[in-house]
PAGULO-586972 format. One record per residue (C-alpha): x, y, z; residue in three letters; residue number from 1. Coordinates in steps of 0.2 Angstrom, whole numbers. Layout:
N
<node <X; Y; Z>; ALA; NUM>,
...
REM end
This chain:
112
<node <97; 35; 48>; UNK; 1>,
<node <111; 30; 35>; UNK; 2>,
<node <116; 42; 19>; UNK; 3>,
<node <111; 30; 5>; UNK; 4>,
<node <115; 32; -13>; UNK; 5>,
<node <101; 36; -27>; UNK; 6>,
<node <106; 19; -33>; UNK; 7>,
<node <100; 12; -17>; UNK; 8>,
<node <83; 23; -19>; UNK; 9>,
<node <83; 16; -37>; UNK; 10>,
<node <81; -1; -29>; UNK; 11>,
<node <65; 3; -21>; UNK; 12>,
<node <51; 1; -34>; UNK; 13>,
<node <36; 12; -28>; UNK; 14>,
<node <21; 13; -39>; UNK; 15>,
<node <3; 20; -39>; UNK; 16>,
<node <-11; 11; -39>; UNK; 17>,
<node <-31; 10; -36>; UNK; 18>,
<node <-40; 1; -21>; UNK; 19>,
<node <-52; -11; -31>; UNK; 20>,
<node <-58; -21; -15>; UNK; 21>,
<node <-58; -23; 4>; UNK; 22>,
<node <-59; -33; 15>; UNK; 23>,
<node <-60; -35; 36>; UNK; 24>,
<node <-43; -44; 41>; UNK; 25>,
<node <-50; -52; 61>; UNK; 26>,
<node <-36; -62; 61>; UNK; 27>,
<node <-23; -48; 62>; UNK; 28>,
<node <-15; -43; 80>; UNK; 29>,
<node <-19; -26; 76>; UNK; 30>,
<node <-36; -21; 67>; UNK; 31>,
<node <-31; -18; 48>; UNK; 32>,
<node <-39; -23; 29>; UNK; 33>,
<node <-35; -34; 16>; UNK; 34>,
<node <-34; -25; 2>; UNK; 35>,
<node <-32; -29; -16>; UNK; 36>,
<node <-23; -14; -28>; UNK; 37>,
<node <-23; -14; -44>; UNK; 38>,
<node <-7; -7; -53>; UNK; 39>,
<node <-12; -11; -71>; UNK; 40>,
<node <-6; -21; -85>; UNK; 41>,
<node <13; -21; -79>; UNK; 42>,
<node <12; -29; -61>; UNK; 43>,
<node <-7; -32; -60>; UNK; 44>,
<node <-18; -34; -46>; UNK; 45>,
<node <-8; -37; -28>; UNK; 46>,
<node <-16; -38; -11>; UNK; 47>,
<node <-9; -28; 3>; UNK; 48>,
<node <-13; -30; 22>; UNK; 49>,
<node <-12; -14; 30>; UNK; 50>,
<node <-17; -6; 49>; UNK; 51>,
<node <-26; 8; 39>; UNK; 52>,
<node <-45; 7; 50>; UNK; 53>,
<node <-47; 22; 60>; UNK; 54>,
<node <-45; 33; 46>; UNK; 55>,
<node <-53; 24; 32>; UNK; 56>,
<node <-68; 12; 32>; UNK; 57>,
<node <-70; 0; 17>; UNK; 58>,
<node <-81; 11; 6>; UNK; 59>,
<node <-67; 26; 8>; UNK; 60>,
<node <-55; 16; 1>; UNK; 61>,
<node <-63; 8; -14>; UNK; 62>,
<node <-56; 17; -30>; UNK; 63>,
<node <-41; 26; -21>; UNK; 64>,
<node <-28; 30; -28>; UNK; 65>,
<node <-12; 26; -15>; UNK; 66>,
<node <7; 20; -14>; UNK; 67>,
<node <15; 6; -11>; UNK; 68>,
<node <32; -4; -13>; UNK; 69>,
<node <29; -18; -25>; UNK; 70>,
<node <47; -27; -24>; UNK; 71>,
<node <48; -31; -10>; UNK; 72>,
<node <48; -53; -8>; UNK; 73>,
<node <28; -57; -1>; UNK; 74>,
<node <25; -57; 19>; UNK; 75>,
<node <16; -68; 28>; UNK; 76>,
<node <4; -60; 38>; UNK; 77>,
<node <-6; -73; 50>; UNK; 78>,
<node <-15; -81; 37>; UNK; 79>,
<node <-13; -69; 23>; UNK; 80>,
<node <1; -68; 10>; UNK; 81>,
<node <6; -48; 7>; UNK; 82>,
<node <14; -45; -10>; UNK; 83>,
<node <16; -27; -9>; UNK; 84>,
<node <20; -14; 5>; UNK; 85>,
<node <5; 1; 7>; UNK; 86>,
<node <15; 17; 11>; UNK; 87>,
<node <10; 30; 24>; UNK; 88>,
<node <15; 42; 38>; UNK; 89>,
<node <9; 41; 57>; UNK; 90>,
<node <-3; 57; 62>; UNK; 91>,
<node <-1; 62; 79>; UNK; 92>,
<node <-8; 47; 87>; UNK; 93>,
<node <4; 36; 77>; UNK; 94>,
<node <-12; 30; 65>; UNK; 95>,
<node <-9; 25; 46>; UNK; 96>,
<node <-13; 40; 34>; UNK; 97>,
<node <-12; 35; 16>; UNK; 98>,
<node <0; 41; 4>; UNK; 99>,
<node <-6; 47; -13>; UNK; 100>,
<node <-1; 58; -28>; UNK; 101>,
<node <-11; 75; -29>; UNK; 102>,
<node <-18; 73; -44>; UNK; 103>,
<node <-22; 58; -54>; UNK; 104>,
<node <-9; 48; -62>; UNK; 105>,
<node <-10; 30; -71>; UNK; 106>,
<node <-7; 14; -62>; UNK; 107>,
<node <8; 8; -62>; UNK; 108>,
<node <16; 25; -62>; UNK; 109>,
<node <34; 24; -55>; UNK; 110>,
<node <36; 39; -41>; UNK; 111>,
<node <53; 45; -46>; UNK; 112>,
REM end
């Protein structure tokens, strides 16, 4: 990977927000949800397609807190639009666990 600057990381907008519905994605290549976060009265309510199924099932996911990049330009996905970018690491079978803050924190919180 190449050295960036904090400049560049200031760049990258990633904010916490809450899970507030979910939805099964069959269209997608790879099984995933639609998901729509909310990130509170600065940015709203954005959806999110992400490849997040073995871990979490719908009901799991409604009300969580997670992470995502919110400036990024929106990304066609099959038939969905994607406005923001759900983060999370690979486990050891290279599935999706969702990144989260420890404790609670309000949406729309900048990670820093």
């Amino acid at each position: 990977m190449a050295e960036i600057t904090f400049d560049d990381f200031m760049k990258v907008d990633i904010r916490v927000g809450t899970v507030i519905a979910v939805d099964p994605f069959p269209e997608a290549r790879k099984p995933a949800y639609k998901l729509q976060i909310d990130f509170g009265d600065g940015i709203g309510v954005k959806k999110s397609s992400a490849q997040i199924t073995v871990h979490y099932t719908p009901e799991t996911l409604l009300g969580r807190k997670v992470m995502a990049v919110v400036n990024f330009p929106p990304r066609q996905i099959g038939p969905f639009m994607s406005e923001v970018l759900t983060l999370g690491v690979s486990d050891d079978n290279g599935d999706i666990v969702l990144i989260a803050p420890d404790k609670d924190a309000p949406d729309g919180s900048r990670l820093h």
